[in-house]
Each structure stands twice: as structure tokens, then as C-alpha cells.
C-alpha positions in Angstrom: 0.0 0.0 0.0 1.1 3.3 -1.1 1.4 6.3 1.1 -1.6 8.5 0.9 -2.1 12.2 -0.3 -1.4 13.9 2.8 1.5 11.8 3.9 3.2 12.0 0.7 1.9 15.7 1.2 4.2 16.0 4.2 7.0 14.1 3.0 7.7 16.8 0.3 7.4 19.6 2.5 9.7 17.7 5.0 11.8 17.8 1.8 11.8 21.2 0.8 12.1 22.7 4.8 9.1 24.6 4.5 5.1 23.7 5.7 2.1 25.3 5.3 2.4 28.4 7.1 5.0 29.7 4.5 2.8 30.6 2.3 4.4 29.2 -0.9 4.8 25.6 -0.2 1.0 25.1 0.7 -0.5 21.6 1.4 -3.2 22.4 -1.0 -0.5 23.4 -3.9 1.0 20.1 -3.1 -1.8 18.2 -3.3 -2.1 20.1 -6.6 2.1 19.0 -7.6 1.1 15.1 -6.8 -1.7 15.0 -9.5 0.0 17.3 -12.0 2.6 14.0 -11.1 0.7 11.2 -11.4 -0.8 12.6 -15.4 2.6 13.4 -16.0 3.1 9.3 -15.7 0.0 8.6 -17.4 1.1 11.0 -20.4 4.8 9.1 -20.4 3.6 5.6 -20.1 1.3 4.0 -22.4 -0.2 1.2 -21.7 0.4 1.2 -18.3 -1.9 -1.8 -17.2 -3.1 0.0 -13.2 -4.6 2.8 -15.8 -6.0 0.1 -18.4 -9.9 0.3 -19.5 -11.8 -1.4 -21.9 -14.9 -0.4 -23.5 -18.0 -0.8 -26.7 -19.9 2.5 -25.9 -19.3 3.4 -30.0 -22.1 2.8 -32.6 -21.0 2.6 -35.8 -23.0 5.1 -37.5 -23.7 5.8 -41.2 -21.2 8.2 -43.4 -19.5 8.6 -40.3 -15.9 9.1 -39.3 -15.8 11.1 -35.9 -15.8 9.6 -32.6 -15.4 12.1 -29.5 -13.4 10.7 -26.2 -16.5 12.8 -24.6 -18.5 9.8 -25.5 -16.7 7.2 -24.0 -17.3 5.3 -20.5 -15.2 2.9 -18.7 -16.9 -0.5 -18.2 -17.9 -0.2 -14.6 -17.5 3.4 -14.0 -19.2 7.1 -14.8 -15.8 8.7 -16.3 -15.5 11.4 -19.1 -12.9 12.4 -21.9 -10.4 13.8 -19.2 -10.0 10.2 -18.1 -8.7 9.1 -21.4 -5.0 9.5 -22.1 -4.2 7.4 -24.9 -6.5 4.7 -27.5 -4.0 1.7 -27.7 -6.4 -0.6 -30.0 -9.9 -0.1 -31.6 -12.0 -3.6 -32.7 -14.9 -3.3 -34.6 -17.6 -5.9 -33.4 -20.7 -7.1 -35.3 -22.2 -10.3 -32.7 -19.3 -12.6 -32.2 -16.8 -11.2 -34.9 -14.5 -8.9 -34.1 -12.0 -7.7 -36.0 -9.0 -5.1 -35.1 -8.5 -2.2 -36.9 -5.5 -1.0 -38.3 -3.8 2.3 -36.6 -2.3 5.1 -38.6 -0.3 8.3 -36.7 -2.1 11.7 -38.3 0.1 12.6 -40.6 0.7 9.6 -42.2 -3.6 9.2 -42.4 -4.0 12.3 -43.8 -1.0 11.5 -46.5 -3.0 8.7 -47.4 -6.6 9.6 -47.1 -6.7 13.1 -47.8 -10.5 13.2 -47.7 -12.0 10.0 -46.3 -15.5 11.8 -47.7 -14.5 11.8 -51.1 -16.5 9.6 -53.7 -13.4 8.3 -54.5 -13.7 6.1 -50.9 -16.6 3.7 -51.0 -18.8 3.5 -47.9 -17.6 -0.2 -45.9 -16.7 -2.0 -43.1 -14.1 0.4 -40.7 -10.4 -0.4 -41.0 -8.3 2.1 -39.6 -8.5 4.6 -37.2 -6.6 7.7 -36.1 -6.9 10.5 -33.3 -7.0 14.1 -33.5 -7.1 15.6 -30.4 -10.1 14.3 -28.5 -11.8 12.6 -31.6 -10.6 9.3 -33.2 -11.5 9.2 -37.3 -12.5 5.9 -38.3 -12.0 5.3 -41.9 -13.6 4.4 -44.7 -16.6 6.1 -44.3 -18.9 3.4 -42.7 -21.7 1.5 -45.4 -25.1 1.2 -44.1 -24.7 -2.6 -43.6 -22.4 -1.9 -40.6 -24.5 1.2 -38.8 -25.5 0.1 -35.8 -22.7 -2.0 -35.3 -19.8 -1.2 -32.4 -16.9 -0.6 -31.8 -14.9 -1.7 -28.7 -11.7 0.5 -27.2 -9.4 -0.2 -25.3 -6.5 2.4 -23.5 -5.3 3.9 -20.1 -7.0 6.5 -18.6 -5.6 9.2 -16.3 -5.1 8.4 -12.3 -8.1 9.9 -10.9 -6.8 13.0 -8.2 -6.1 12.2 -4.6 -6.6 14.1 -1.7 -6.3 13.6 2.1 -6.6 9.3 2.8 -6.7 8.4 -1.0 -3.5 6.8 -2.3 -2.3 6.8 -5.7 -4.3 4.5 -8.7 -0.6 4.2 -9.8 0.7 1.2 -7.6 4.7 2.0 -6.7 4.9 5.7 -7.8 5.3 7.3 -4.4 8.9 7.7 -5.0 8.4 9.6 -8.1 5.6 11.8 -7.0 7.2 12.9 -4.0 10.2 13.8 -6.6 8.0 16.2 -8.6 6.1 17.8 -6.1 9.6 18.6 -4.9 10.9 19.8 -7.8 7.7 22.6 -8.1 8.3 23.4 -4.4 11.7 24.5 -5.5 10.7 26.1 -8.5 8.1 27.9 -7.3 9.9 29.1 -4.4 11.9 30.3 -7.3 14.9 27.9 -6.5 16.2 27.0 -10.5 19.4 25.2 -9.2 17.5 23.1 -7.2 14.9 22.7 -8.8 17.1 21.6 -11.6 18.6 18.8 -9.4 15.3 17.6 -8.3 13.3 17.6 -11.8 16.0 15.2 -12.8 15.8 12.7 -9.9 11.7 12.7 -11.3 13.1 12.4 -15.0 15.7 9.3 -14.3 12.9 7.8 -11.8 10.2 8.2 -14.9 12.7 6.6 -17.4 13.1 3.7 -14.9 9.5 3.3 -14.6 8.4 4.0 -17.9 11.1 0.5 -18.8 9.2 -1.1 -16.6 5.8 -0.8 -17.8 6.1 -0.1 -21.3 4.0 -2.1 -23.8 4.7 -2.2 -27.3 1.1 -1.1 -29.3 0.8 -0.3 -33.2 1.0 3.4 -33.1 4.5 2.9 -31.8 7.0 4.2 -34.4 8.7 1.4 -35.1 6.1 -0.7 -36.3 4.8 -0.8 -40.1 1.4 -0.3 -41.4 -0.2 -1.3 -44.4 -0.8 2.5 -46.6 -3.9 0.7 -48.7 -7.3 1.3 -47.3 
């Protein structure tokens, strides 16, 4: 068991020499540091399985190509598009087929399909996928025999914040968190040297962790991908 926000609150103060009655190094900007933390290891480690979700709340829909991260909802849970930080794999599902679709990095999609409306693209069964932003495009445009049909994500979500008792969704980062919220104590008590020293202890722990936990998925850069649609 991890320690919990406001122990992990005190450590970094202990840290830093300064509590809450100095004004800068508040427990509630703290509190604030350790969250900005724990994304920041969301953001840097894909795939990370404590963060993992799995869900078929898409419909495949006629003509279309957008899916917003709004729509999305964790099997089990009431979350929202902040709680996704990155779409690892997308399967399109019609009763017991399922079928994974291919993943292409923006700029290579829009190389490739400069329109996906174009009448030059005939309406069929989804293939590949890409995100912009906070919206995945599913291409080609989707024929009516598949509307209705979903499609099932899967990714890692942001650590939901913690705050007095509530320990970290990230099991065995207390080591790195209390390194940021040191480094950000130091910087904004306007520290650079030191917070220098301490931003790399976070950056060397990260790299450490992020060997760790790393999965390999098809949107890394190394793998290939197939440029017919």
C-alpha cells in the first residue's frame, strides 16, 4: 500500500524545509504538484496496465468518421474524456466477430486519405483509425450494412486525483511523485538550481518506470502499417 495524499503531502514539504504556514509551499498546492505527477506518468507511459480500460460504448454510424473521447465510458464506471490519455487498440464488433483495426499516426492518415468523404472512398466495413485531439477518425466512411454495429476501445486513462486518505491508482509511484512535487516546491519558491537537481531525480525515476511498464502497441514508431485502405 502506497502512502496516501497527505503523507506523501508531508514528505515533500519535509523535503523542501518549509510547511504550510509559509505561504508558498502550501498543502493544498502540493496536493495540486502530486496530481499534476501522477498525469505526467499517465502521459509518459502508455499502456500502463493500473490505468487500463476497456470499452463498446461506440455505434457505428452511417457516413460517419468522428468519434469524440467525450462519448466514452469505462466498463464499470461514470468517467469522461479527461479520463482518457491514450486509445491503444480499436475492434470493430458485429455479434461474435471482431475484427481489429488497423492504426495510422495523423500525418501519415491524412497522407494517405486526404478526404476520407471523397466519392473516391466507398462506404464499408471500418479499417483504420486515427486520433485528433479528443476525436478518433475511423475510416472508410462506414456503409449502411455496418451502422449500428460497435466498436470496442481499449486504452489507459488518467489516475483519478487524490486528496487527504486516497493513495495513488498508480501502484509503486510514491517515489516519483514525491520527486515532482519537490521539484515545483523548489521552483516555485523560485529555487532553479534546485529545482534543476530535483526535476531530474523525477526524470531518471520516470525513465526507470516507464522500462518497466512499457508495452509495445501499433502506433509505436517502429512498427509498419499497411498504406492501402
Amino acid at each position: 500500500m502506497g502512502l496516501d495524499c497527505d503523507a506523501l503531502v508531508d514528505e515533500i514539504q519535509s523535503l523542501v524545509g518549509r510547511d504550510s504556514r509559509e505561504g508558498v509551499v502550501t498543502s493544498a498546492r502540493v496536493a495540486r504538484w502530486i496530481n499534476e505527477g501522477q498525469a505526467k506518468i499517465a502521459e509518459e507511459t502508455p499502456g500502463l496496465l493500473d490505468l487500463d480500460f476497456d470499452c463498446t460504448t461506440w455505434t457505428c454510424i452511417t457516413d460517419g468518421i468522428k468519434y469524440d473521447l467525450a462519448e466514452l465510458t469505462m466498463v464499470g464506471e461514470d468517467t469522461d474524456v479527461n479520463d482518457a490519455c491514450h486509445i491503444l487498440d480499436i475492434y470493430y464488433k458485429s455479434g461474435s466477430e471482431s475484427i481489429k483495426l488497423s492504426f495510422q499516426p495523423l500525418e501519415e492518415f491524412n497522407d494517405n486519405v486526404i478526404d476520407p468523404t471523397h466519392t473516391d472512398f466507398s462506404p464499408s466495413k471500418p479499417t483504420r483509425w486515427t486520433r485528433q485531439g479528443n476525436q478518433v477518425i475511423i475510416c472508410p466512411l462506414i456503409d449502411d450494412d455496418y451502422s449500428g454495429d460497435t466498436l470496442r476501445v481499449h486504452g489507459t486513462k488518467y489516475a483519478a486525483d487524490i486528496t487527504g486518505a486516497d493513495t495513488s491508482g498508480i501502484t509503486r509511484a510514491d517515489k516519483g511523485l514525491i520527486y515532482y512535487g519537490v521539484a515545483e516546491a523548489w521552483g516555485a519558491i523560485g529555487n532553479e538550481e534546485k529545482y534543476g537537481i530535483w526535476r531530474i531525480k523525477f526524470n531518471n525515476w520516470l525513465a526507470d518506470f516507464k522500462a518497466k511498464n512499457d508495452r509495445m502497441y501499433e502506433w509505436d514508431g517502429n512498427i509498419i502499417w499497411d498504406d492501402e485502405l
